[in-house]
Chimera marker file (.cmm) of the C-alpha trace (Angstrom):
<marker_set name="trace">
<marker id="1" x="9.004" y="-11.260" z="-0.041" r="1" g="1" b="0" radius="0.5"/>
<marker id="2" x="9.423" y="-14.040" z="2.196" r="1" g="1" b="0" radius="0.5"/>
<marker id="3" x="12.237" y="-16.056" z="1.061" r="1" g="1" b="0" radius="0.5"/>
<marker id="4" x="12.427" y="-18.196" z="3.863" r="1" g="1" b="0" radius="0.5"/>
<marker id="5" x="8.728" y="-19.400" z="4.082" r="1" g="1" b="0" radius="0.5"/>
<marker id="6" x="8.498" y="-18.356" z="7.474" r="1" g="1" b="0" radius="0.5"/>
<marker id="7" x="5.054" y="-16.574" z="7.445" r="1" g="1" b="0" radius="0.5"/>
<marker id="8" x="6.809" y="-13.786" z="8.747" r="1" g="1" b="0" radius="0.5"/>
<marker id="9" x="9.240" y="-10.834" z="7.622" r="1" g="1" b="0" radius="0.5"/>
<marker id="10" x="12.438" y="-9.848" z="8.677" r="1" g="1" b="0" radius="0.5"/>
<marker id="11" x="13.620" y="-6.341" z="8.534" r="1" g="1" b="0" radius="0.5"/>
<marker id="12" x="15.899" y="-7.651" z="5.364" r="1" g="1" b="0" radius="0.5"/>
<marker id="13" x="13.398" y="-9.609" z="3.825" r="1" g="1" b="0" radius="0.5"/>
<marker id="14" x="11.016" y="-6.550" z="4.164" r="1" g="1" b="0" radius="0.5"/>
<marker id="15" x="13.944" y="-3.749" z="2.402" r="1" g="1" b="0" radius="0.5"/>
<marker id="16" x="14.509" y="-6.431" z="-0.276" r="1" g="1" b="0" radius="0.5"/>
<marker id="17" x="10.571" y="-6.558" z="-0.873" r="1" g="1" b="0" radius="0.5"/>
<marker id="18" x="10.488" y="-3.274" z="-1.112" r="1" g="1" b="0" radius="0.5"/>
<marker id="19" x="13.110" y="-2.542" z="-3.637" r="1" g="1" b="0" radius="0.5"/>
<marker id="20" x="12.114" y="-5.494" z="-5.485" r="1" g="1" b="0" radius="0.5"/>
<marker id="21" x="8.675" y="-3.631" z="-5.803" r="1" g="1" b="0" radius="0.5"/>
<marker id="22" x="10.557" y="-1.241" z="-7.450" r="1" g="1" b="0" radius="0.5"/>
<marker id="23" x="10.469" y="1.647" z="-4.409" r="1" g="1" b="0" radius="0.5"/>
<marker id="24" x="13.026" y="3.439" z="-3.015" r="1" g="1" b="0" radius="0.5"/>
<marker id="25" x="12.916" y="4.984" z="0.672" r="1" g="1" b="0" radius="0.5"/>
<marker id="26" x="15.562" y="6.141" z="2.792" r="1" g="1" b="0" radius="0.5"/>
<marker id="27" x="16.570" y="3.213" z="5.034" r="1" g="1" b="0" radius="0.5"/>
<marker id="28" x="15.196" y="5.150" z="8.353" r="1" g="1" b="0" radius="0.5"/>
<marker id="29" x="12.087" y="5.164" z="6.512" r="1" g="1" b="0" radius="0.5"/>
<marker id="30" x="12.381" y="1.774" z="5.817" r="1" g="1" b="0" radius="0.5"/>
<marker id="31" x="12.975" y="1.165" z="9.596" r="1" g="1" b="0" radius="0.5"/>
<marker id="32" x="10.271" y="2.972" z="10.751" r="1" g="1" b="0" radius="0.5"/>
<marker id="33" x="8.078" y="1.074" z="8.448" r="1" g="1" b="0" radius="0.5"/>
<marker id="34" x="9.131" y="-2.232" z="9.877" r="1" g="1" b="0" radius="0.5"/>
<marker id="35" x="8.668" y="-1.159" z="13.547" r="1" g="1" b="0" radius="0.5"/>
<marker id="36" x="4.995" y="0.872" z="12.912" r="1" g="1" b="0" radius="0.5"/>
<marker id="37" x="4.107" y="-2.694" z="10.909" r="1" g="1" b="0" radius="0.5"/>
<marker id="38" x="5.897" y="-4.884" z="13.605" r="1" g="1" b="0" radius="0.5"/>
<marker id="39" x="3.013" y="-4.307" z="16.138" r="1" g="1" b="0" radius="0.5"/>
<marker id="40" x="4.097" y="-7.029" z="18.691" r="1" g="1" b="0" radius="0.5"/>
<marker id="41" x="7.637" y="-6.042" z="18.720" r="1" g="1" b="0" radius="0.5"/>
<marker id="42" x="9.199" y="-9.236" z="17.513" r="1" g="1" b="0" radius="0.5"/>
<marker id="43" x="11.626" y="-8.358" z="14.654" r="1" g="1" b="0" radius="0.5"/>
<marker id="44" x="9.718" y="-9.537" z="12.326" r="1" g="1" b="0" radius="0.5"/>
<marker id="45" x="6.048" y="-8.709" z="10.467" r="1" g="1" b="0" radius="0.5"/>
<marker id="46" x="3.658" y="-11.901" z="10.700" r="1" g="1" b="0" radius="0.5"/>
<marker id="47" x="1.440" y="-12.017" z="7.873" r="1" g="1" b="0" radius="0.5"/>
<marker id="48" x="-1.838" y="-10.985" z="9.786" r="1" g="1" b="0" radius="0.5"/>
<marker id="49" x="0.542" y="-7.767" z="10.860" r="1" g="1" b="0" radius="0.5"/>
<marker id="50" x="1.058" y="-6.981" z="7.490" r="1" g="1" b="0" radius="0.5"/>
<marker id="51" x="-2.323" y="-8.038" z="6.157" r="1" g="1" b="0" radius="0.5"/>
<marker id="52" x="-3.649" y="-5.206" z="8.781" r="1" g="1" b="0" radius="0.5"/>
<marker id="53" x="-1.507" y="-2.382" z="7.127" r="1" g="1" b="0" radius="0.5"/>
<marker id="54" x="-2.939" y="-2.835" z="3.916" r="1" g="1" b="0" radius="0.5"/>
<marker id="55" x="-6.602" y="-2.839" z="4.971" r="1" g="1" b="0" radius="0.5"/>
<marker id="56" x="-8.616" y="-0.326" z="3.838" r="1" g="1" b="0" radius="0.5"/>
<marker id="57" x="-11.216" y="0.667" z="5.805" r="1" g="1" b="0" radius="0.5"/>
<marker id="58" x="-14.900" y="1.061" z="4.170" r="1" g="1" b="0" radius="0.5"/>
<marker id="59" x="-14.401" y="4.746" z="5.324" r="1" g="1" b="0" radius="0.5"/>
<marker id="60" x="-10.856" y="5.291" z="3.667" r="1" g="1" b="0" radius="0.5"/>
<marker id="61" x="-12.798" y="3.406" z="0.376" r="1" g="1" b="0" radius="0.5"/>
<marker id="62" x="-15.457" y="6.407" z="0.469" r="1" g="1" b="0" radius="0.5"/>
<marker id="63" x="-13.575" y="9.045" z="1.056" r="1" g="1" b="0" radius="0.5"/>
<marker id="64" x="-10.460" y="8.067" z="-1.613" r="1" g="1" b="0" radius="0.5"/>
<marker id="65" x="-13.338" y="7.467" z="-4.397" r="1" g="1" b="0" radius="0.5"/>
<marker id="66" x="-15.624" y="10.438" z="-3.674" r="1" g="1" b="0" radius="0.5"/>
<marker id="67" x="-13.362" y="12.523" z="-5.427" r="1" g="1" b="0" radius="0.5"/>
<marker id="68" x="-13.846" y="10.797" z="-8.213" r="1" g="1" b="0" radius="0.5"/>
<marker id="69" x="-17.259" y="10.923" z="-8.429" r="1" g="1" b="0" radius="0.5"/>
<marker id="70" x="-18.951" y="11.711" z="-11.677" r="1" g="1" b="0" radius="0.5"/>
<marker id="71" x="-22.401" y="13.248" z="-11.280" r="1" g="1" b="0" radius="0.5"/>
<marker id="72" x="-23.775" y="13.756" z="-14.497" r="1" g="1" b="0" radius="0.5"/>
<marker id="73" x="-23.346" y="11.997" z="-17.921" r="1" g="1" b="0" radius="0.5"/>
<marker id="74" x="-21.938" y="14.962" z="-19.333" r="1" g="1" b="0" radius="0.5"/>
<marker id="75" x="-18.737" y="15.253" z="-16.994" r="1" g="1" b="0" radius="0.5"/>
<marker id="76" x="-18.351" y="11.527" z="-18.047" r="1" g="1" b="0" radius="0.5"/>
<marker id="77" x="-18.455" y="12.284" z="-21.909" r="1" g="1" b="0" radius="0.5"/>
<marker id="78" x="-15.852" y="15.265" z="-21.234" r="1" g="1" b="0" radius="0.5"/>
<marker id="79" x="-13.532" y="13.340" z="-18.894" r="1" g="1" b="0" radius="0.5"/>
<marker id="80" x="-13.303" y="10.528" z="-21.583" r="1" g="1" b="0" radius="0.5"/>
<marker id="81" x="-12.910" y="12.576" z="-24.503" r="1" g="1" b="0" radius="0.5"/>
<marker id="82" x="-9.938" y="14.629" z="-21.956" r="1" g="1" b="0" radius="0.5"/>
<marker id="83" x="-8.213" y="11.374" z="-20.987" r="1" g="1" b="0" radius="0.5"/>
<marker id="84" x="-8.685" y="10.118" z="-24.827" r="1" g="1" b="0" radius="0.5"/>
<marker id="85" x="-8.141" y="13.273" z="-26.744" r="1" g="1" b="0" radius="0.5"/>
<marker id="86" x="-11.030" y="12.612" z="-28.917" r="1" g="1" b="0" radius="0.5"/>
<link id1="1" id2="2" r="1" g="1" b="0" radius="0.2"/>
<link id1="2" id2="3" r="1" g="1" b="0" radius="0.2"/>
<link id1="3" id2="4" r="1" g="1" b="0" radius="0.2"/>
<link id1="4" id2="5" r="1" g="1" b="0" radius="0.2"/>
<link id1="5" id2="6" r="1" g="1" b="0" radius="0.2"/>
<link id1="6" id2="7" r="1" g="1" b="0" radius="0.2"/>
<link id1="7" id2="8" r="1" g="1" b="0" radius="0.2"/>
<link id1="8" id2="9" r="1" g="1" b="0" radius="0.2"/>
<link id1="9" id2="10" r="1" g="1" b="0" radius="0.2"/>
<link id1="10" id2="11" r="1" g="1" b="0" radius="0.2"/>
<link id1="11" id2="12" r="1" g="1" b="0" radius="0.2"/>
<link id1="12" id2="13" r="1" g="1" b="0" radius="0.2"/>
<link id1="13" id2="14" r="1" g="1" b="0" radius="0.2"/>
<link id1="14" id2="15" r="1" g="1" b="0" radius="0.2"/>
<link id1="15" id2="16" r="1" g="1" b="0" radius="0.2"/>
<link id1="16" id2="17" r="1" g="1" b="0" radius="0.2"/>
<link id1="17" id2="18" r="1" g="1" b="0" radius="0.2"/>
<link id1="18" id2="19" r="1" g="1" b="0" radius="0.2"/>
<link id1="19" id2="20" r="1" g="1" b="0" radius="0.2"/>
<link id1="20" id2="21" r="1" g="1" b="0" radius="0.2"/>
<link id1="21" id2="22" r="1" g="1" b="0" radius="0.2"/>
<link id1="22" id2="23" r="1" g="1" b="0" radius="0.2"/>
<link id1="23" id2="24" r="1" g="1" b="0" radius="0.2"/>
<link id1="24" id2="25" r="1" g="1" b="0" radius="0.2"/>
<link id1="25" id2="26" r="1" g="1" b="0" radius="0.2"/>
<link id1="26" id2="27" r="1" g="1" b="0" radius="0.2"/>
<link id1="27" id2="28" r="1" g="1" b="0" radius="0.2"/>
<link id1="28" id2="29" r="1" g="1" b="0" radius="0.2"/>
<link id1="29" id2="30" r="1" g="1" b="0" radius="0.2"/>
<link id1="30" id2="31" r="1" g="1" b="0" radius="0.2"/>
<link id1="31" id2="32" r="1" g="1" b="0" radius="0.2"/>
<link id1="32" id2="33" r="1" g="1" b="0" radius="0.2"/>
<link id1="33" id2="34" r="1" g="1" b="0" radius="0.2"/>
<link id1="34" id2="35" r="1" g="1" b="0" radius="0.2"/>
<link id1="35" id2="36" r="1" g="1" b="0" radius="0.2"/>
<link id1="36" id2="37" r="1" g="1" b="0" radius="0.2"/>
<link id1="37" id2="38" r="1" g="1" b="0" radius="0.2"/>
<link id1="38" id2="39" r="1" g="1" b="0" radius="0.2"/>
<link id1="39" id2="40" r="1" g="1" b="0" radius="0.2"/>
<link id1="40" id2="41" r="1" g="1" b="0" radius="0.2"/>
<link id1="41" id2="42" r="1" g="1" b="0" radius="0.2"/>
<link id1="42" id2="43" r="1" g="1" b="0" radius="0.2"/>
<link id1="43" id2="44" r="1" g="1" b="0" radius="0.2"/>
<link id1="44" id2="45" r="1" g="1" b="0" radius="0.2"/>
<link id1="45" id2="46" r="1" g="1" b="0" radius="0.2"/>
<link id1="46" id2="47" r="1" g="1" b="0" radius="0.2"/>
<link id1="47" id2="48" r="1" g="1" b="0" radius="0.2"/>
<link id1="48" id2="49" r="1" g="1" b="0" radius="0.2"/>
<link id1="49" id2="50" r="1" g="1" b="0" radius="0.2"/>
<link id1="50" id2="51" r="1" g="1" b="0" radius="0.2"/>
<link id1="51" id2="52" r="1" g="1" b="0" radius="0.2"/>
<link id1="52" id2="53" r="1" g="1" b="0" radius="0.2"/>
<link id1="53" id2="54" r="1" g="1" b="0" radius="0.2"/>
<link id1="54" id2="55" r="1" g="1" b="0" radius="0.2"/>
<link id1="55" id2="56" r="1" g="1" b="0" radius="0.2"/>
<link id1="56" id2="57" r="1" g="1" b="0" radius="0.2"/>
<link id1="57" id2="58" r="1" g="1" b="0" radius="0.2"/>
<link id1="58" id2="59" r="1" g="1" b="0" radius="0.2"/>
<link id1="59" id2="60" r="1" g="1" b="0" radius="0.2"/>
<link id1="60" id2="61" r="1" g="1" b="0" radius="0.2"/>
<link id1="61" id2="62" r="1" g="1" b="0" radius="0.2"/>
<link id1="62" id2="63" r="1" g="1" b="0" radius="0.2"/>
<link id1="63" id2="64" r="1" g="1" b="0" radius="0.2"/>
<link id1="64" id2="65" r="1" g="1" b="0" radius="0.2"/>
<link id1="65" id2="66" r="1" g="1" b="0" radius="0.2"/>
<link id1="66" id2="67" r="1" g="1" b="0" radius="0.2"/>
<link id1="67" id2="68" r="1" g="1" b="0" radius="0.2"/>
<link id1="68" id2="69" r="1" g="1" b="0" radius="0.2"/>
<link id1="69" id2="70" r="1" g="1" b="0" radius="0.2"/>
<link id1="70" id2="71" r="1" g="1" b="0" radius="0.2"/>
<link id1="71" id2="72" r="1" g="1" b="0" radius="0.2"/>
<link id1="72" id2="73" r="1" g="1" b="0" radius="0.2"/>
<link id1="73" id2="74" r="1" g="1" b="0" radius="0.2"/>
<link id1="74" id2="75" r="1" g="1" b="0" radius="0.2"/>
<link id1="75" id2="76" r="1" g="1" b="0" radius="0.2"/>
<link id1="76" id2="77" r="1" g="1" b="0" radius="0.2"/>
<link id1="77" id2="78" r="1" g="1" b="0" radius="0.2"/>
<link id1="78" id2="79" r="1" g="1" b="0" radius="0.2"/>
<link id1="79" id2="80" r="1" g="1" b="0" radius="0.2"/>
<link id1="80" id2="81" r="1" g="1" b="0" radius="0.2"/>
<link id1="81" id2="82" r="1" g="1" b="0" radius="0.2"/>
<link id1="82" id2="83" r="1" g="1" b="0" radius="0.2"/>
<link id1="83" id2="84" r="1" g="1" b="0" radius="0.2"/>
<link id1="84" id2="85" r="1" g="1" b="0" radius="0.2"/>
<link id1="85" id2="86" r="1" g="1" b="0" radius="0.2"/>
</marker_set>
């Protein structure tokens, strides 16, 4: 995504990234991305900025996986032979 080596991303650099990626957004989306990211208010995403909206939290880790907990070995056996049609 950074073409130039710069350590940081401009608002092109960041649509180009994101279509390369193979997303598509509507470009005020896009925008609105870049500014929520752009915490200092630069013009441009340093890599600690965007290392910071990627990070999950511990408590965004629990609650995404405890849906997909498995309690007993039985819902195990049925979810593989579901997902494997056996």
């Amino acid at each position: 995504m950074d073409v130039d080596h710069s350590n940081w991303l401009s608002l092109k650099e960041f649509r180009n990234g994101i279509k390369d990626f193979g997303l598509s957004f509507p470009e005020s989306s896009v925008e609105e991305l870049f500014s929520y990211i752009d915490k200092d208010g630069q013009h441009g995403i340093l890599f600690n900025e965007f290392l910071e909206a990627l990070r999950v939290t511990e408590e965004e880790f629990t609650n995404y996986y405890s849906g997909a907990n498995i309690d007993t070995d039985e819902e195990f056996v049925k979810m593989m032979k579901t997902a494997w049609k056996i």
